[in-house]
C-alpha positions as CSV (number, residue, x, y, z in Angstrom):
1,X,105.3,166.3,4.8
2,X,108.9,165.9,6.1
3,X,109.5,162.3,7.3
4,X,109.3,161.8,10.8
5,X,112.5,161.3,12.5
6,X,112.9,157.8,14.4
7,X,116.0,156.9,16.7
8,X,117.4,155.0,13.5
9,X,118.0,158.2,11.8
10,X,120.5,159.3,14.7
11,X,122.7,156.0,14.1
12,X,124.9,158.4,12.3
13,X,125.2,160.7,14.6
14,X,125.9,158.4,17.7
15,X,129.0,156.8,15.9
16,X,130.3,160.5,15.4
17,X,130.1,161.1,18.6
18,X,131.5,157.9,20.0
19,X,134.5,158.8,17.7
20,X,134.7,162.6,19.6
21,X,134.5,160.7,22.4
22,X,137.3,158.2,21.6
23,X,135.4,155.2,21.8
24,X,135.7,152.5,19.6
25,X,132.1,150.9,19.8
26,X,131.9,147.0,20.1
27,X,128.0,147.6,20.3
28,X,125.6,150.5,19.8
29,X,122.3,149.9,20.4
30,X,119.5,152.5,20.4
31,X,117.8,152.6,23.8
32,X,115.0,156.0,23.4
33,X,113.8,158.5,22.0
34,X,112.2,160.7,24.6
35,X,113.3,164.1,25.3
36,X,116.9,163.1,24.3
37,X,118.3,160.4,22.4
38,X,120.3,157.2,23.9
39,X,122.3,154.9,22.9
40,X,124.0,151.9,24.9
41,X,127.7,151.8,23.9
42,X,130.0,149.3,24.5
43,X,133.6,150.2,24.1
44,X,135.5,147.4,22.0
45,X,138.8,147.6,24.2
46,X,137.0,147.5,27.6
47,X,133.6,145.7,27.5
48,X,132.8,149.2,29.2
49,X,128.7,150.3,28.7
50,X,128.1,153.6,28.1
51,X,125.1,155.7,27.7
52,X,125.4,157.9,24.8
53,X,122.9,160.9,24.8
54,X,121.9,163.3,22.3
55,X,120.5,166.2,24.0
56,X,117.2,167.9,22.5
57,X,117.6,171.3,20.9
58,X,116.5,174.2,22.7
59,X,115.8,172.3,26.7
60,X,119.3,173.0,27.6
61,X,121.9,175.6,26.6
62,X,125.9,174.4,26.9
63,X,126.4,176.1,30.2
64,X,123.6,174.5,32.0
65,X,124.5,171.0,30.7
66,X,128.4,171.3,31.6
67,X,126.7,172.5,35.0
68,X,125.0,169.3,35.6
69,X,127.8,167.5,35.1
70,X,130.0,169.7,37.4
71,X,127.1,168.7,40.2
72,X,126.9,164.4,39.1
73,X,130.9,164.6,39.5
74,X,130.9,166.1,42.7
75,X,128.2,163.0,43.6
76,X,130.3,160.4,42.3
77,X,133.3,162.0,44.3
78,X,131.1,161.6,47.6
79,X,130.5,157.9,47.0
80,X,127.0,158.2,45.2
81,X,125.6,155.8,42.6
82,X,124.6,158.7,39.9
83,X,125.8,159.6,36.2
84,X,129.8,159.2,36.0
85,X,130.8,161.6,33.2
86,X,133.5,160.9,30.4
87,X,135.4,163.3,29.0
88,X,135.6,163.8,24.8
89,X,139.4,163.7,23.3
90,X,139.4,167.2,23.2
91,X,138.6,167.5,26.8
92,X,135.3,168.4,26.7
93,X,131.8,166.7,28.4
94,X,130.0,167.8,25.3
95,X,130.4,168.0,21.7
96,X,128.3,169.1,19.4
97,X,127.6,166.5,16.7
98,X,125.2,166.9,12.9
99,X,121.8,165.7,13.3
100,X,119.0,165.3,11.0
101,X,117.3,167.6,13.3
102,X,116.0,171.2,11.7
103,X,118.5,173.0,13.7
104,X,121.7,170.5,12.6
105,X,123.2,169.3,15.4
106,X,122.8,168.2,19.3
107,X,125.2,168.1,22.0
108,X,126.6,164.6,22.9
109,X,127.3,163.9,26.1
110,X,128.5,160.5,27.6
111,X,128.3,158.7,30.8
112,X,129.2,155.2,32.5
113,X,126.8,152.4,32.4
114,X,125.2,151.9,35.7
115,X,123.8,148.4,36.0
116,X,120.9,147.3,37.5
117,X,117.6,147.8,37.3
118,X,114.9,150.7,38.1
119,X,112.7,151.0,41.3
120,X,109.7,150.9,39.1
121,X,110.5,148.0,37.6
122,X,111.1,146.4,40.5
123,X,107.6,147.2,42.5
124,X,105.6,148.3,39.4
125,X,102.5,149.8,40.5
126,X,102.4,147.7,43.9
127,X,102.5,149.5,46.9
128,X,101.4,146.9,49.6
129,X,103.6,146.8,52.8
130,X,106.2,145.0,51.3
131,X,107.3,147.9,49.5
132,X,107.5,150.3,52.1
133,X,111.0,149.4,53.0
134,X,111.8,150.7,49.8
135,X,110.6,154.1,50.1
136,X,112.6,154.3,53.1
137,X,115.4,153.7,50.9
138,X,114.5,156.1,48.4
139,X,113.6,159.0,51.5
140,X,117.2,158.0,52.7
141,X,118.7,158.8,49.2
142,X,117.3,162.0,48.8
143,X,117.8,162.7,52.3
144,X,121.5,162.3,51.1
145,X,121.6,164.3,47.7
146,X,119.9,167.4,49.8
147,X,122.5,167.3,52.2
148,X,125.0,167.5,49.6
149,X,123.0,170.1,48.2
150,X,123.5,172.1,51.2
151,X,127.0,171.5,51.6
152,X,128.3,171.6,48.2
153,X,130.2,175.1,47.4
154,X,128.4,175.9,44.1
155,X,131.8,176.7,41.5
156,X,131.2,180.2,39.6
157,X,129.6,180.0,36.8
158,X,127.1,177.6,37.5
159,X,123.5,177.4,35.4
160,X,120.9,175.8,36.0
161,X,117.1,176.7,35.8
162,X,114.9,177.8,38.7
163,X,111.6,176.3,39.7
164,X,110.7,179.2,42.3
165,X,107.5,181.1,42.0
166,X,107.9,182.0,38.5
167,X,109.3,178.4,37.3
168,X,106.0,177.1,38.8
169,X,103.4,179.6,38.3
170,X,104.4,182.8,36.5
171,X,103.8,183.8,33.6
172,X,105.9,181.7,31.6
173,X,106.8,178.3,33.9
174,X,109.5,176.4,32.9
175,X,106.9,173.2,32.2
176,X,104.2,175.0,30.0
177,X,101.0,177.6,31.4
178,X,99.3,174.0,32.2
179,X,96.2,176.2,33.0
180,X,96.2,177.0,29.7
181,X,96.5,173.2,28.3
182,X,95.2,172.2,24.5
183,X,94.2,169.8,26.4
184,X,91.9,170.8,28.6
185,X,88.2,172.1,27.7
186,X,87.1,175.5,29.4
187,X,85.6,174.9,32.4
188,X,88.5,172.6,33.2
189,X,90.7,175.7,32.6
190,X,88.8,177.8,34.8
191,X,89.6,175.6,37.6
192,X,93.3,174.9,36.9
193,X,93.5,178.9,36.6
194,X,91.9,178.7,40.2
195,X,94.5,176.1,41.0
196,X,97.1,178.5,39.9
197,X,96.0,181.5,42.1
198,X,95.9,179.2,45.0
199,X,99.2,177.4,44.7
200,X,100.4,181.3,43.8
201,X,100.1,182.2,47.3
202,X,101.0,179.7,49.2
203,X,104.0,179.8,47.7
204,X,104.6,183.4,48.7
205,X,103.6,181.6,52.5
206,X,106.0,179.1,52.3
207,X,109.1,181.7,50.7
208,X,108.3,184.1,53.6
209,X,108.2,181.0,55.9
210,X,112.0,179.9,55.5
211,X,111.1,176.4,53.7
212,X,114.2,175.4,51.9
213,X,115.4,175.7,48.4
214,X,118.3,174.7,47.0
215,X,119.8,172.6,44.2
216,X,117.6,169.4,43.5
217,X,117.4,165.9,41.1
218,X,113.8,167.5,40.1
219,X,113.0,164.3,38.4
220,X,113.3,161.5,40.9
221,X,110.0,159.2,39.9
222,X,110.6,155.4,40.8
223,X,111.7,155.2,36.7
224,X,115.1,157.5,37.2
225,X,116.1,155.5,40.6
226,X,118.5,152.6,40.5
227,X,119.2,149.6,42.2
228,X,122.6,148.6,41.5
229,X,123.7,145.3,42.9
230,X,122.9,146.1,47.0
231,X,123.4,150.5,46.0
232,X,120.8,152.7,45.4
233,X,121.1,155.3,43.0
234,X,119.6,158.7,41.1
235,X,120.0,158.5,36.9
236,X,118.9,161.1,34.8
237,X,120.0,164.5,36.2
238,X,118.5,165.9,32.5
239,X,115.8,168.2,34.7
240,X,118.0,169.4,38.2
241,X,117.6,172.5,38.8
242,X,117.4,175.1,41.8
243,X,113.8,174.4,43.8
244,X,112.4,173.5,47.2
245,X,113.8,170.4,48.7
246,X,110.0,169.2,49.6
247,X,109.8,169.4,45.6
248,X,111.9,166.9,44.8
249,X,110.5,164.7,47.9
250,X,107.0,165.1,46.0
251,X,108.5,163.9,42.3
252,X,109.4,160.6,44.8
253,X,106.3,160.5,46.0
254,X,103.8,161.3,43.3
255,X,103.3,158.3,41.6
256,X,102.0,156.9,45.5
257,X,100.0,159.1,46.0
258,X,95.8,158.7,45.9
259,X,97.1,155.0,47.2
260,X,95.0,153.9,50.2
261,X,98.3,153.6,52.0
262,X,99.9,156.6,50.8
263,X,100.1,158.2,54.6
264,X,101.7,155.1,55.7
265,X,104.2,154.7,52.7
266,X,105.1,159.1,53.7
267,X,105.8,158.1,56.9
268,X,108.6,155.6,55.6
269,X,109.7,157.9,53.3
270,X,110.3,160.5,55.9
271,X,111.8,158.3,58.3
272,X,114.3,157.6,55.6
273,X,114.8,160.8,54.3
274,X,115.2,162.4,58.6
275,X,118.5,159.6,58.8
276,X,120.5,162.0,56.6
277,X,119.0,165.5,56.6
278,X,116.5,166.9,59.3
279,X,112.9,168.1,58.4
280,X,111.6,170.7,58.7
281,X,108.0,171.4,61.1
282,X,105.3,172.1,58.2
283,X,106.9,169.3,55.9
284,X,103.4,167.9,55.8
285,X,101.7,171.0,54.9
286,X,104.8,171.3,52.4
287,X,103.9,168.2,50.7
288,X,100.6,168.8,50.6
289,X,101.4,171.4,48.0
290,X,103.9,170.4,45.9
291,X,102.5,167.1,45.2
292,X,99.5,169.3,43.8
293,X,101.5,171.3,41.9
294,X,103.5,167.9,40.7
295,X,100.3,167.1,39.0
296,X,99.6,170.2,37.4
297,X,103.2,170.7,35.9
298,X,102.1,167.0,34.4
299,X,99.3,168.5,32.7
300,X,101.8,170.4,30.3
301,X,104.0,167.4,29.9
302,X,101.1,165.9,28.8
303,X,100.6,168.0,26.1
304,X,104.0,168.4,25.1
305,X,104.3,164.0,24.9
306,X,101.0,163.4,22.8
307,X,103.0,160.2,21.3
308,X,102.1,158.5,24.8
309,X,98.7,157.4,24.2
310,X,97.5,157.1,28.2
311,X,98.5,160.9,28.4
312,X,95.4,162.4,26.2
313,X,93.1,159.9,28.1
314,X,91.6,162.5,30.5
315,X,89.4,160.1,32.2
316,X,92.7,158.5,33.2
317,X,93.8,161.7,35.2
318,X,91.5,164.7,35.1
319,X,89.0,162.9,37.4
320,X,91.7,163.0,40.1
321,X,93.3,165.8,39.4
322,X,89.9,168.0,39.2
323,X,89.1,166.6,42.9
324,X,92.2,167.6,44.3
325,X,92.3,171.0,43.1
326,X,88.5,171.3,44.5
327,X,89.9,169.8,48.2
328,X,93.1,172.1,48.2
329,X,90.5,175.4,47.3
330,X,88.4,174.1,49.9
331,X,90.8,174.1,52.7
């Protein structure tokens, strides 16, 4: 059996790519091993930290990751705290660099070091009152990215995937057929197949009813937002994509919601998010759905991340998830 690869093996590979990207490393430390791999670089001349990031093979082709970086430097340009870009010596934002992966290589990509800390680290899983401000925050920065979003003249040539009907629901949805899970026995199938029908056409509801969709963060739980001295920002623009702005409200949300005060710590998030772009009449209906379909796009990632224990504990999710899909059939 092939040895497994840990982050150690890409040591290699990180100090090739520091030297595409003209960096003389005073420090490179390996940070994770997720869905790509980081290192924390700081460059000898400057004191500079950098994140160094080798992208998986096979998520993201060349085009959409030069895209996402097109979209982060119009952010930064606009005064936002989100990934600043460098560029390699040959002018590039990626390189591709040999790995020990099957395929041979990944494209490196750098950015600046934001410091601070994450929003989840801050709060953990507390929710109590005291927290709420920060939601408001957080509804206030995504309020802000979406009206970006919808002023931002896309350049030609822009790629990025699509979570519309099909990235959801069809046949082949960008996060896995979750109603189809290894992980899930039949019956439990049966009623995420139900789940799937339902959110189906409500989603044909809300495309005929006007809700918006544009260009979202698509991954903005508490662990990708920043707090940077007195500055909040968005890290981690790995998964943005074109979707429905109440979408990317319901990755915020997510992780609040089943909380006893989950209506109240909405409400702050709203009232943040309506300072910098207006909302729409059926939000609530709106978030109602997605933050169904939020947990059933987990149950794929679940599958796909079986090297996090918690996620093949079913009696630490299905329970929920099972009554929620029988009080959205019901309604």
């Amino acid at each position: 059996m092939p040895e497994k690869l840990t982050i150690e093996h890409y040591a290699d590979a990180a100090r090739a790519a520091a030297d595409a990207f003209g960096l003389q490393a005073a420090e490179l430390r390996p940070i994770s091993m997720t869905e790509n791999v980081v290192f924390r670089l700081r460059e000898a001349q400057t004191g500079q930290l950098y994140a160094l990031r080798l992208h998986r093979p096979g998520y993201h082709a060349l085009d959409t990751l030069v895209s996402e970086r097109d979209w982060t430097t119009a952010l930064a340009d606009k005064g936002m705290v989100v990934p600043t870009g460098r560029r390699a010596a040959n002018g590039d934002w990626y390189v591709p660099i040999a790995t020990p992966d099957p395929g041979g290589f990944r494209h490196a990509g750098v950015t600046i070091w934001h410091e601070g800390q994450t929003l989840e680290s801050r709060i953990g899983s507390d929710r109590g009152p005291e927290t709420w401000p920060w939601f408001h925050r957080l509804g206030a920065l995504l309020g802000e990215l979406h009206t970006h979003t919808r002023n931002w003249a896309i350049p030609s040539g822009f790629v990025r995937h699509r979570l519309d009907i099909d990235g959801l629901v069809g046949e082949t949805p960008f996060w896995g057929r979750f109603w189809d899970s290894a992980l899930l026995d039949d019956q439990e199938k049966r009623l995420l197949l139900s789940a799937r029908e339902w959110a189906t056409a409500r989603l044909y509801e809300l495309q005929a009813n006007g809700a918006w969709f544009g260009l979202i963060h698509a991954d903005s739980h508490l662990d990708n937002v920043l707090i940077s001295g007195d500055r909040f920002g968005l890290i981690d623009f790995d998964d943005c994509c074109y979707g429905w702005l109440a979408f990317d409200m319901c990755v915020a949300l997510h992780s609040s919601w089943g909380h006893a005060d989950f209506a109240s710590i909405r409400d702050h998030f709203l009232a943040g998010y309506e300072m910098q772009h207006a909302l729409q009449a059926d939000i609530l209906q709106q978030l109602d759905l997605f933050l169904l379909l939020r947990s059933l796009q987990l149950v794929s990632w679940r599958e796909m991340r079986p090297d996090i224990a918690a996620n093949l504990r079913k009696e630490l999710w299905m329970p929920k998830l099972a009554q929620d899909i029988r009080k959205a059939l019901a309604s």
